[in-house]
mmCIF file of the N, C-alpha and C atoms, coordinates in Angstrom:
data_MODEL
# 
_entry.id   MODEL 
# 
loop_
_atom_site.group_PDB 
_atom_site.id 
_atom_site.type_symbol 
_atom_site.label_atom_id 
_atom_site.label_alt_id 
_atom_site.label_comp_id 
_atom_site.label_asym_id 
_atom_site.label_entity_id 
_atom_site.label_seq_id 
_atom_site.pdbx_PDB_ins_code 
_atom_site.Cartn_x 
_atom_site.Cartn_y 
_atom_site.Cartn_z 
_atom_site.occupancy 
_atom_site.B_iso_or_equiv 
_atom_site.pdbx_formal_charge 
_atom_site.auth_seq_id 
_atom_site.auth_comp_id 
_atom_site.auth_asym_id 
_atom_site.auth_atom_id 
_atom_site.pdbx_PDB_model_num 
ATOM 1   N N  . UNK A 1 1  ? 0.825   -1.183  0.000   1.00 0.00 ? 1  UNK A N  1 
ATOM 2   C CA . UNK A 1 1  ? 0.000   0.000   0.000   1.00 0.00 ? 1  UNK A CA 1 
ATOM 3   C C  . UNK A 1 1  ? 0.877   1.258   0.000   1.00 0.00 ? 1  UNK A C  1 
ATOM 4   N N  . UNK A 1 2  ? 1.865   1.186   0.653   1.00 0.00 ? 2  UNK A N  1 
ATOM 5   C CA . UNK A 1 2  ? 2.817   2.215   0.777   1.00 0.00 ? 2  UNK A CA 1 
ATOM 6   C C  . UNK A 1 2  ? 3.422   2.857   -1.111  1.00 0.00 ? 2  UNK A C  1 
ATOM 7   N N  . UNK A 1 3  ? 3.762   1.722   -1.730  1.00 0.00 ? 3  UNK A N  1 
ATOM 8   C CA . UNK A 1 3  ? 4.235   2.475   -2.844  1.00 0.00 ? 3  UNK A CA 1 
ATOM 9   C C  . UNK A 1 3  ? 2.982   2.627   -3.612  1.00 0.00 ? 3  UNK A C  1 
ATOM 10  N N  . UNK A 1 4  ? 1.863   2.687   -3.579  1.00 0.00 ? 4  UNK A N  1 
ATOM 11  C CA . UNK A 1 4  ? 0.337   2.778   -4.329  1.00 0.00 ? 4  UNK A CA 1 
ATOM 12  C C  . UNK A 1 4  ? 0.513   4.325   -4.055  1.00 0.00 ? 4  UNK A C  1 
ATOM 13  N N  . UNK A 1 5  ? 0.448   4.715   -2.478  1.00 0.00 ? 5  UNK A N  1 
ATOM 14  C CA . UNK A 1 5  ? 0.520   5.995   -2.093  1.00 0.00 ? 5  UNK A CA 1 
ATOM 15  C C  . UNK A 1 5  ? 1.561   7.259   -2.825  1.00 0.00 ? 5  UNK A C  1 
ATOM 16  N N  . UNK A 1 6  ? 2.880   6.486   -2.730  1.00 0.00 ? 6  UNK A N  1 
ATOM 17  C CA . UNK A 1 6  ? 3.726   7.358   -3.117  1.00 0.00 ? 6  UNK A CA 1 
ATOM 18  C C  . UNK A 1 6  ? 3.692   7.374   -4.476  1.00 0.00 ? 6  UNK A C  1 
ATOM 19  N N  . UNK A 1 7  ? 3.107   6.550   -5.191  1.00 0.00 ? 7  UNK A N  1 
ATOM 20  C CA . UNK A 1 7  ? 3.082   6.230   -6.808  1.00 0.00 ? 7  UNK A CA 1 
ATOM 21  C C  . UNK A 1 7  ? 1.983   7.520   -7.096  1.00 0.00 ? 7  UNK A C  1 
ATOM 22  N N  . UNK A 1 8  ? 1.216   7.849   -5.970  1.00 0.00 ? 8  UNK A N  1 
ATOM 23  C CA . UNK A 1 8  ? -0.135  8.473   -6.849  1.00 0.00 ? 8  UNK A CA 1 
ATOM 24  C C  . UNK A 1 8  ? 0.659   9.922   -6.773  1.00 0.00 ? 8  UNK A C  1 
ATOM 25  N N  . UNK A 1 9  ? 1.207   9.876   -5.368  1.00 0.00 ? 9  UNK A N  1 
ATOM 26  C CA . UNK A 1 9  ? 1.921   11.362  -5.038  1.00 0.00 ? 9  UNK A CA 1 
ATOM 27  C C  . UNK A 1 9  ? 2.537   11.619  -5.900  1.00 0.00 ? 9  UNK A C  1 
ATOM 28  N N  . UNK A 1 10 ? 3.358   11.332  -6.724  1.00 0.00 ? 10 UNK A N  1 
ATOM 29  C CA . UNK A 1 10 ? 4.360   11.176  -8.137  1.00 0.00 ? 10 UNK A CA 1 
ATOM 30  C C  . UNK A 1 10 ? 4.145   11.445  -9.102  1.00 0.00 ? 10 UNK A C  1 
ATOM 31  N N  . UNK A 1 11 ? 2.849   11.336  -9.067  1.00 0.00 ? 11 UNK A N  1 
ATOM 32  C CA . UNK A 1 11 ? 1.771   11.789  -10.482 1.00 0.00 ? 11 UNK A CA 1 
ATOM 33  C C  . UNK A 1 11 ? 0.992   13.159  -10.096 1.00 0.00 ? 11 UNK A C  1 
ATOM 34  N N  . UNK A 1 12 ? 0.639   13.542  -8.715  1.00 0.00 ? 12 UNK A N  1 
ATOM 35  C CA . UNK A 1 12 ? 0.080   14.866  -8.235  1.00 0.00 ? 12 UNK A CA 1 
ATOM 36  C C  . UNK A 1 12 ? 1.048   15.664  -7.905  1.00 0.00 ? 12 UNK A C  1 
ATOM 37  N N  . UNK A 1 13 ? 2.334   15.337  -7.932  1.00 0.00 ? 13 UNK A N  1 
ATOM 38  C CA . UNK A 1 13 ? 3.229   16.196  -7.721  1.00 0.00 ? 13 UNK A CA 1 
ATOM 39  C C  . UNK A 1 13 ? 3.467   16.958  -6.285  1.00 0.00 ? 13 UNK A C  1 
ATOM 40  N N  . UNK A 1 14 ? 3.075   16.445  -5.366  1.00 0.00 ? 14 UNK A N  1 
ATOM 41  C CA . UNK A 1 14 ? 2.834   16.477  -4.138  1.00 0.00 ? 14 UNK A CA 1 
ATOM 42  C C  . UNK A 1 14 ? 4.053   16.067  -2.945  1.00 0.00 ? 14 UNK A C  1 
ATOM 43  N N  . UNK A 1 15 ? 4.367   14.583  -3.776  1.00 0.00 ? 15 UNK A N  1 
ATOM 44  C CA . UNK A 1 15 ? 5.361   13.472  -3.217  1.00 0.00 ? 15 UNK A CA 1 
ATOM 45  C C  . UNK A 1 15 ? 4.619   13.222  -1.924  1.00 0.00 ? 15 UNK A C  1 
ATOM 46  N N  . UNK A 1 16 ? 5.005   13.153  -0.555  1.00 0.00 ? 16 UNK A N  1 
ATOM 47  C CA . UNK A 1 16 ? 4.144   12.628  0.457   1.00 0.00 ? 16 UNK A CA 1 
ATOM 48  C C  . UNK A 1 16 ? 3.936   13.979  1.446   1.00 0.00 ? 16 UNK A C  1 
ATOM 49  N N  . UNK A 1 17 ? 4.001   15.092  1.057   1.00 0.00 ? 17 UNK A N  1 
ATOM 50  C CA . UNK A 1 17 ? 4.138   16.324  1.584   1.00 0.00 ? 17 UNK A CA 1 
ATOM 51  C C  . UNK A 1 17 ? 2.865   16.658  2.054   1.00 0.00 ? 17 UNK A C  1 
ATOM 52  N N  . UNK A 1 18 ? 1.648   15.953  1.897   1.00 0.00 ? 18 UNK A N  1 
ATOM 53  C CA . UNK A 1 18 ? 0.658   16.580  2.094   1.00 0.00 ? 18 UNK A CA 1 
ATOM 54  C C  . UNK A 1 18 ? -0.366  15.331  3.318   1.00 0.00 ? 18 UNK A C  1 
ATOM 55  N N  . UNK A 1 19 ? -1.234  15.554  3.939   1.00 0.00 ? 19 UNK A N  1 
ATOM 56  C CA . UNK A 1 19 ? -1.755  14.581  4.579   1.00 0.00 ? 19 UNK A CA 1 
ATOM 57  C C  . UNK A 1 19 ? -2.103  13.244  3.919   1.00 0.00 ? 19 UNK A C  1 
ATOM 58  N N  . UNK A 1 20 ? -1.662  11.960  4.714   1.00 0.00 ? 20 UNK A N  1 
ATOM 59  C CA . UNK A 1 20 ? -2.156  10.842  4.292   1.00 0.00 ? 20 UNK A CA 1 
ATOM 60  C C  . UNK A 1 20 ? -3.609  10.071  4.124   1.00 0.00 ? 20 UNK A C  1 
ATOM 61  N N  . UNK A 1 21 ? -4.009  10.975  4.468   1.00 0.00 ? 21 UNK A N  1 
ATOM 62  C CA . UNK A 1 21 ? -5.873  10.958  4.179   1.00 0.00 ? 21 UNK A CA 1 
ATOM 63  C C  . UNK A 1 21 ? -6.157  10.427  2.780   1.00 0.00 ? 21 UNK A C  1 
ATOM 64  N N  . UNK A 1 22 ? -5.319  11.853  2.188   1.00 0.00 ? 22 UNK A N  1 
ATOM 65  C CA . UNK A 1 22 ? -5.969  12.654  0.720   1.00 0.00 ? 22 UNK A CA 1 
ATOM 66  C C  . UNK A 1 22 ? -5.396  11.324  -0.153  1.00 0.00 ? 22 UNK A C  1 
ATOM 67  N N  . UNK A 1 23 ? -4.588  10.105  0.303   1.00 0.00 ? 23 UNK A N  1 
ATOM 68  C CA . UNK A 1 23 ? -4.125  9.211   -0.726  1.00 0.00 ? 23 UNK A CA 1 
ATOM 69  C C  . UNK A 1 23 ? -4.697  7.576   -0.110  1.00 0.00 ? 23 UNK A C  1 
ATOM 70  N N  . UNK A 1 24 ? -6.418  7.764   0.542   1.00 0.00 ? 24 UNK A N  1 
ATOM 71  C CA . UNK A 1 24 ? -6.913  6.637   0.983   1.00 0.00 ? 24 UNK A CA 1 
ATOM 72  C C  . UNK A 1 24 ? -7.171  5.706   0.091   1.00 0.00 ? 24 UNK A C  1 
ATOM 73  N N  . UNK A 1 25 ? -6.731  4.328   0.231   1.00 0.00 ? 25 UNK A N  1 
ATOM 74  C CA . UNK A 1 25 ? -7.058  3.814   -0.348  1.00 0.00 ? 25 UNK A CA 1 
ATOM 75  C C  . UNK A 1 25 ? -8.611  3.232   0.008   1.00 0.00 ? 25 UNK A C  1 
ATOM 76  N N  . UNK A 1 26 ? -9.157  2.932   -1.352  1.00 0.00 ? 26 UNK A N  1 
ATOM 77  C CA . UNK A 1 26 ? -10.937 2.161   -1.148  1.00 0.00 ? 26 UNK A CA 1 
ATOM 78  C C  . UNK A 1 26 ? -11.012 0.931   -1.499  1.00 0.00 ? 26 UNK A C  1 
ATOM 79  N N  . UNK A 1 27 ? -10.054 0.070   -2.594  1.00 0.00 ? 27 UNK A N  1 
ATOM 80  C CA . UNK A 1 27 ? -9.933  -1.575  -2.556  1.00 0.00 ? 27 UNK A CA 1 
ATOM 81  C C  . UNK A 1 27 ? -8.700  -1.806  -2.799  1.00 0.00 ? 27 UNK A C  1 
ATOM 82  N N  . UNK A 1 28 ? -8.736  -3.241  -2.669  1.00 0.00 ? 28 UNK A N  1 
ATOM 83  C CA . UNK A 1 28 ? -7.981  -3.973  -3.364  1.00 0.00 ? 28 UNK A CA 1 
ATOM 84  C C  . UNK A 1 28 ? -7.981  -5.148  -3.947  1.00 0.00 ? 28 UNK A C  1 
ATOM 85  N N  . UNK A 1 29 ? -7.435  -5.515  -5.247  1.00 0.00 ? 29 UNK A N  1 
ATOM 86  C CA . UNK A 1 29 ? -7.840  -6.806  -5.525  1.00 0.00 ? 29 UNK A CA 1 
ATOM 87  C C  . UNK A 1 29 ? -7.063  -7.746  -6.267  1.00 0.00 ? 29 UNK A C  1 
ATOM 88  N N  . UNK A 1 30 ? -7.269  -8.447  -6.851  1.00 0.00 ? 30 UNK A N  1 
ATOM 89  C CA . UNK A 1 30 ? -5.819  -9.346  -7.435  1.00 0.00 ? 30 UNK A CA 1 
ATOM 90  C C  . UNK A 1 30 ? -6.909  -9.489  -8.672  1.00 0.00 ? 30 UNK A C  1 
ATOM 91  N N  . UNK A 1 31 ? -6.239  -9.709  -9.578  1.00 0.00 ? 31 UNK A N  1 
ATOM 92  C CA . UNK A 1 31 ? -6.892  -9.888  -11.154 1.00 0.00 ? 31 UNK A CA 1 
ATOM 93  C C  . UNK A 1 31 ? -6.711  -11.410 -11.238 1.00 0.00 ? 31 UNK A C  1 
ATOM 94  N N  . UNK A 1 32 ? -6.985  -11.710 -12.841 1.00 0.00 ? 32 UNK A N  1 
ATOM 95  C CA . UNK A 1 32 ? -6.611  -13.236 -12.552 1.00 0.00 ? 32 UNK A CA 1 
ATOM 96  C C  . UNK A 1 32 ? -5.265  -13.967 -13.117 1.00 0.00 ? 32 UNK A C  1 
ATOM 97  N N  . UNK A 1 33 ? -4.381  -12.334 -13.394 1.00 0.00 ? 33 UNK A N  1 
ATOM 98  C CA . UNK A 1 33 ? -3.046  -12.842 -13.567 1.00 0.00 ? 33 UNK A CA 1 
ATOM 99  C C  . UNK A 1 33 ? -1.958  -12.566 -12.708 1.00 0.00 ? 33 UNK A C  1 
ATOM 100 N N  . UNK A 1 34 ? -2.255  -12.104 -11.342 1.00 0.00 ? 34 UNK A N  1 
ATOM 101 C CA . UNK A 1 34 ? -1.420  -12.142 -10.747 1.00 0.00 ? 34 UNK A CA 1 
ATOM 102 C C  . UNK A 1 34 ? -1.582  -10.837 -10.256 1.00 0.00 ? 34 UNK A C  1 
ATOM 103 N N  . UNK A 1 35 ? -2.112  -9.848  -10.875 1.00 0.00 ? 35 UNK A N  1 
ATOM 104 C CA . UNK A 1 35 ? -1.354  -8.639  -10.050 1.00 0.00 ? 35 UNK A CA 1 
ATOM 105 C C  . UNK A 1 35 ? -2.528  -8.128  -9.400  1.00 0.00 ? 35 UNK A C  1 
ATOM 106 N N  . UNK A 1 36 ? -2.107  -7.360  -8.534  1.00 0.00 ? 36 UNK A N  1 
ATOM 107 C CA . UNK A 1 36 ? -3.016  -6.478  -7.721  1.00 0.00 ? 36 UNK A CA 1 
ATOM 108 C C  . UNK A 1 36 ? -3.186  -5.613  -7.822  1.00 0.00 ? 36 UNK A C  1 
ATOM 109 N N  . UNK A 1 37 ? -4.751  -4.419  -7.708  1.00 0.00 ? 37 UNK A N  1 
ATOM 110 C CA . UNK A 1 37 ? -5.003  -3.626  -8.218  1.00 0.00 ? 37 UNK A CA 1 
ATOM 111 C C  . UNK A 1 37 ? -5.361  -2.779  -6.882  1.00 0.00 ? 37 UNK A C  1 
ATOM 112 N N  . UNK A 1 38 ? -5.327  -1.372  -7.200  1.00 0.00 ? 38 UNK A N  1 
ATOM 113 C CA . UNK A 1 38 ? -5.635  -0.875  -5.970  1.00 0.00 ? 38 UNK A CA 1 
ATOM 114 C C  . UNK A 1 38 ? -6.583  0.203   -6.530  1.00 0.00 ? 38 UNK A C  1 
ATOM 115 N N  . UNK A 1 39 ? -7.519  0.895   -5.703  1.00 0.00 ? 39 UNK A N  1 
ATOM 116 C CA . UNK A 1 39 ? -7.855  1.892   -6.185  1.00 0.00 ? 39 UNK A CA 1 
ATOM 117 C C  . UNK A 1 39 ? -8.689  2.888   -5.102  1.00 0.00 ? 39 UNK A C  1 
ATOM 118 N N  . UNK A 1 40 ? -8.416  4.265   -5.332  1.00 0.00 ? 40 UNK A N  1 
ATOM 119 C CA . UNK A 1 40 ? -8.207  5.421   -4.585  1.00 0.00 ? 40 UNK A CA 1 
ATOM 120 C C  . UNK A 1 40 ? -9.413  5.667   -4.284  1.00 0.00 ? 40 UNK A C  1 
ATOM 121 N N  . UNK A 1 41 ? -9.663  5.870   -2.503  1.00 0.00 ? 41 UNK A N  1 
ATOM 122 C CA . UNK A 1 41 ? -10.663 6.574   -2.664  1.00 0.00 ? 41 UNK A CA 1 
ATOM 123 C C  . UNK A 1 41 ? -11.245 8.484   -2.776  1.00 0.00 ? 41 UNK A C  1 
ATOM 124 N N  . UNK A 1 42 ? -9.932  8.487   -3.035  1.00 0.00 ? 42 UNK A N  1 
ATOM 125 C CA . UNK A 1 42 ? -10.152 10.471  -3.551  1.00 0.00 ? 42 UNK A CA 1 
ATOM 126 C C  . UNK A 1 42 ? -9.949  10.967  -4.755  1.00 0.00 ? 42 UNK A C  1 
ATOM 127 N N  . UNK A 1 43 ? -8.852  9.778   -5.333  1.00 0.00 ? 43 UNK A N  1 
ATOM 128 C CA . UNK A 1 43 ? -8.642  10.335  -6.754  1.00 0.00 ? 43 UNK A CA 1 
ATOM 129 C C  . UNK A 1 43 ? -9.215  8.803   -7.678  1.00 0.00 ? 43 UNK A C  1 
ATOM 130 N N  . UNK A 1 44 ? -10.281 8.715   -8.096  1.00 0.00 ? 44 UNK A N  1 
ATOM 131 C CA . UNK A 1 44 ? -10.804 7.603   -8.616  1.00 0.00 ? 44 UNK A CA 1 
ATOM 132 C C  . UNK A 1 44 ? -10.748 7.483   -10.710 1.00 0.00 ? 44 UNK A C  1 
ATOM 133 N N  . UNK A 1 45 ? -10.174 8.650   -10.678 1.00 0.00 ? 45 UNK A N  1 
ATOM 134 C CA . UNK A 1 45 ? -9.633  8.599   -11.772 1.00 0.00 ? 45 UNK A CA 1 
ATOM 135 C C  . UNK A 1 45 ? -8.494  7.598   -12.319 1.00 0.00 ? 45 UNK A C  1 
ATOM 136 N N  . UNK A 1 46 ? -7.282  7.405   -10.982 1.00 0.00 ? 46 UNK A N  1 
ATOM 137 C CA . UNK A 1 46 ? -6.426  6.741   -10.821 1.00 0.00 ? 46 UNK A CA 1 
ATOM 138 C C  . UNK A 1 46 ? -6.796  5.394   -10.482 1.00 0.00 ? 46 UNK A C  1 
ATOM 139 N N  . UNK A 1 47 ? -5.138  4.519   -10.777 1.00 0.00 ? 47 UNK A N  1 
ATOM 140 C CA . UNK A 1 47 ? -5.454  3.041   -10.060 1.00 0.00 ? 47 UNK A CA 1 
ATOM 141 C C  . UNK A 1 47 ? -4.339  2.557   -10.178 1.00 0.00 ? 47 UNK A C  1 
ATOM 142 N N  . UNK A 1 48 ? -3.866  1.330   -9.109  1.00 0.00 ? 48 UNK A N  1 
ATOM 143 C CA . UNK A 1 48 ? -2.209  1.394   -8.980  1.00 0.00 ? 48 UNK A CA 1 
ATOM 144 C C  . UNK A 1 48 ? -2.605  -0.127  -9.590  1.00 0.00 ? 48 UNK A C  1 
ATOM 145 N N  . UNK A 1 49 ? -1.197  -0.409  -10.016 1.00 0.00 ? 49 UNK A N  1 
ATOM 146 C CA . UNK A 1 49 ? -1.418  -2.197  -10.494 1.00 0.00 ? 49 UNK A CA 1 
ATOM 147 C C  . UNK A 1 49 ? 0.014   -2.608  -9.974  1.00 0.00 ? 49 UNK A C  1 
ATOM 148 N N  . UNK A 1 50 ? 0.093   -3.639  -9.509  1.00 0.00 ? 50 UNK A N  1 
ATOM 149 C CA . UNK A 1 50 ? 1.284   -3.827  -8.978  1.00 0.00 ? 50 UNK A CA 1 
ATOM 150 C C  . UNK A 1 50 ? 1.468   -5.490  -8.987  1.00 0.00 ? 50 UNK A C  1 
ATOM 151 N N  . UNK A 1 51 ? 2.848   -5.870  -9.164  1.00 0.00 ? 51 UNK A N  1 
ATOM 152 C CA . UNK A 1 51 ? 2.974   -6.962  -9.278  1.00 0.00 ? 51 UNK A CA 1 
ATOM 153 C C  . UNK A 1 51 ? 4.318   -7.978  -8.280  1.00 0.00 ? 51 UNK A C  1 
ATOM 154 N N  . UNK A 1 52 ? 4.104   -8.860  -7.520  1.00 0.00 ? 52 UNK A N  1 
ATOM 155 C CA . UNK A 1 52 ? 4.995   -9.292  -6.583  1.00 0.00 ? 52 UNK A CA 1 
ATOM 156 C C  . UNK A 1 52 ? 6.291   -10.535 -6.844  1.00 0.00 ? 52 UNK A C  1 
ATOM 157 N N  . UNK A 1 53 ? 7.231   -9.180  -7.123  1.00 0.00 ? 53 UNK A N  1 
ATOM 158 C CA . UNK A 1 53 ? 8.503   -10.542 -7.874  1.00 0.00 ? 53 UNK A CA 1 
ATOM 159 C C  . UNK A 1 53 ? 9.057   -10.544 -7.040  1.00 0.00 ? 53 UNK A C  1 
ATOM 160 N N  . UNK A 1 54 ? 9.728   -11.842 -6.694  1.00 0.00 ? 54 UNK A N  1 
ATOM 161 C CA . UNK A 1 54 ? 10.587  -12.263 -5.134  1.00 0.00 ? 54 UNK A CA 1 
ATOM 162 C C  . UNK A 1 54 ? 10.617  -11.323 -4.285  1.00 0.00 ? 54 UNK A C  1 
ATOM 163 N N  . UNK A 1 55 ? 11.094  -10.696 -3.637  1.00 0.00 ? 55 UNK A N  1 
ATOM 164 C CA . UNK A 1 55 ? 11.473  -9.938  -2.599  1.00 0.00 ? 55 UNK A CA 1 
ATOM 165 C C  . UNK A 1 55 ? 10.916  -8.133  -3.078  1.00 0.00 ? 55 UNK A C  1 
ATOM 166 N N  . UNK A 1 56 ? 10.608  -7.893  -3.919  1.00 0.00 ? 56 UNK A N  1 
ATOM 167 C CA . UNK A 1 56 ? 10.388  -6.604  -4.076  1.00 0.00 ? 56 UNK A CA 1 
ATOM 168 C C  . UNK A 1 56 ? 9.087   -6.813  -5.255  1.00 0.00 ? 56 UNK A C  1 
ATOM 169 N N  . UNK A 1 57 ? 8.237   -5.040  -5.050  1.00 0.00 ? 57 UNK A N  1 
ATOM 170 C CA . UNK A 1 57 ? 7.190   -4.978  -5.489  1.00 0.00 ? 57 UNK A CA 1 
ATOM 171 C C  . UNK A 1 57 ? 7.498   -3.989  -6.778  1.00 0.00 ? 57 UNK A C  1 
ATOM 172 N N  . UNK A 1 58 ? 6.771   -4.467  -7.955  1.00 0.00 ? 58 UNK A N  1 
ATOM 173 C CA . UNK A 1 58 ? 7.100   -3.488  -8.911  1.00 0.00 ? 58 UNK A CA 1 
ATOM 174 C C  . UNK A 1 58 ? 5.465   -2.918  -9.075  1.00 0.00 ? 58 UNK A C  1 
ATOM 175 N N  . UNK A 1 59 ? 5.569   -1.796  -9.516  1.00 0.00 ? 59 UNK A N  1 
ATOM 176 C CA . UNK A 1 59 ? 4.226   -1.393  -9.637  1.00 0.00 ? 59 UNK A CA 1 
ATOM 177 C C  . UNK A 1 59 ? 3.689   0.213   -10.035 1.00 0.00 ? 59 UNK A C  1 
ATOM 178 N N  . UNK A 1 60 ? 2.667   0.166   -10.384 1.00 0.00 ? 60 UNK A N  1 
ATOM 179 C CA . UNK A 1 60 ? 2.614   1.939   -11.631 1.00 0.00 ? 60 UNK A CA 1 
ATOM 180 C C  . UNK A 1 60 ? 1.089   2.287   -11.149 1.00 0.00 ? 60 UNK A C  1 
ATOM 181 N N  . UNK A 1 61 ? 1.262   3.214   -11.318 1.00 0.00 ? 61 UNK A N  1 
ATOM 182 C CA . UNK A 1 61 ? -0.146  4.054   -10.872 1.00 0.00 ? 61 UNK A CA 1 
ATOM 183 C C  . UNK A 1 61 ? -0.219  4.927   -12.303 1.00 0.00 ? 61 UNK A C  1 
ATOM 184 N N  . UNK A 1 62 ? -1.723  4.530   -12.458 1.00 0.00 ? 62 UNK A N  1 
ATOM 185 C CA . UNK A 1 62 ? -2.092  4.487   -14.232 1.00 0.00 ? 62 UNK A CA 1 
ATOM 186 C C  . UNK A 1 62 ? -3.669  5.152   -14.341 1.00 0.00 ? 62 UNK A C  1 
ATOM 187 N N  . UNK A 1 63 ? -3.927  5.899   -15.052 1.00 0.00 ? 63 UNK A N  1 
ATOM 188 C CA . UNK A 1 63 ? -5.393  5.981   -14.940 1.00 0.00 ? 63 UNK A CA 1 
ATOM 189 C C  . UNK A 1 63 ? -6.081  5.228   -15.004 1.00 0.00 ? 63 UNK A C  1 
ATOM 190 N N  . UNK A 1 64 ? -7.240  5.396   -14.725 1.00 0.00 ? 64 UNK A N  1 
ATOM 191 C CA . UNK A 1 64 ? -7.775  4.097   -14.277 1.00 0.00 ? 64 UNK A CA 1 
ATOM 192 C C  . UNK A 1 64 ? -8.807  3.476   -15.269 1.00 0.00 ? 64 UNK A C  1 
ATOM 193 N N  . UNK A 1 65 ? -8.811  3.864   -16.270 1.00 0.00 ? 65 UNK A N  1 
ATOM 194 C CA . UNK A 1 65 ? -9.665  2.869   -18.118 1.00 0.00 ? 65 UNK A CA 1 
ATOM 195 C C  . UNK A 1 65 ? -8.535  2.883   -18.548 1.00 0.00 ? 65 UNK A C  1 
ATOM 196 N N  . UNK A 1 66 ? -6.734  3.023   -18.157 1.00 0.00 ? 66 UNK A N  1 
ATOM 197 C CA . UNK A 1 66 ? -5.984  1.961   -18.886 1.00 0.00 ? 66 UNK A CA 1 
ATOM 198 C C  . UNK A 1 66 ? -5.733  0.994   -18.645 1.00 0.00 ? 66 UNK A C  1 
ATOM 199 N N  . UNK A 1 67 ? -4.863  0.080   -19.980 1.00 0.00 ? 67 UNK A N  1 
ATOM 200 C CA . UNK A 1 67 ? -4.787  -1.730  -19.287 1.00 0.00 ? 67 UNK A CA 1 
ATOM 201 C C  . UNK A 1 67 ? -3.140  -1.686  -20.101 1.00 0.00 ? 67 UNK A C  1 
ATOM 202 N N  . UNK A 1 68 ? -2.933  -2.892  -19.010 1.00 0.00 ? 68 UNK A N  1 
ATOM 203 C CA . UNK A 1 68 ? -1.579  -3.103  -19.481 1.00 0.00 ? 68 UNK A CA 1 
ATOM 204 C C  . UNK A 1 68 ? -1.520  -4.004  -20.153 1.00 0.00 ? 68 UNK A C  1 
ATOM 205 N N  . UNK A 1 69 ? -0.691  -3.787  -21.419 1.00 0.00 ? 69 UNK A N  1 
ATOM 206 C CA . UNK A 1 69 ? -0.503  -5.236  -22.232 1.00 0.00 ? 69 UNK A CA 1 
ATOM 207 C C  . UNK A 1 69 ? 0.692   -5.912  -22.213 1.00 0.00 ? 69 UNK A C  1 
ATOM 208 N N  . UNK A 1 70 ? 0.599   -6.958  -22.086 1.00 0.00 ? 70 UNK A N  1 
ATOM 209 C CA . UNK A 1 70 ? 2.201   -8.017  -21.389 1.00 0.00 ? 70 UNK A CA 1 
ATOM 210 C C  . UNK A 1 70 ? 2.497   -7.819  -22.963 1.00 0.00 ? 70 UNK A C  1 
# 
């Protein structure tokens, strides 16, 4: 959840400078290939997708009617 947050801050240009409220998250969920999706409950425009390779999380905060194509 932590890099969902700072991923959105990155895109508002904010970075984490501002209260952690304003970057609540409202779900989360796993798709059916693996990755997990998150999505904001203030900026619902947005949506983080993130994916769990060994020891570290890779992951992008994307608007949220795009899709990623492998």
């Amino acid at each position: 959840m932590w890099t969902a947050k700072e991923s959105l801050g990155k895109i508002l240009k904010t970075g984490l400078m501002v209260s952690q409220r304003i970057y609540e998250i409202k779900s989360i969920s796993q798709n059916g290939e693996g990755f997990y999706v998150i999505e904001y409950k203030n900026f619902f425009q947005y949506k983080y997708i993130s994916y769990i390779y060994q020891n570290s999380v890779i992951g992008l905060c994307i608007p949220k009617n795009s899709e990623l194509d492998r």
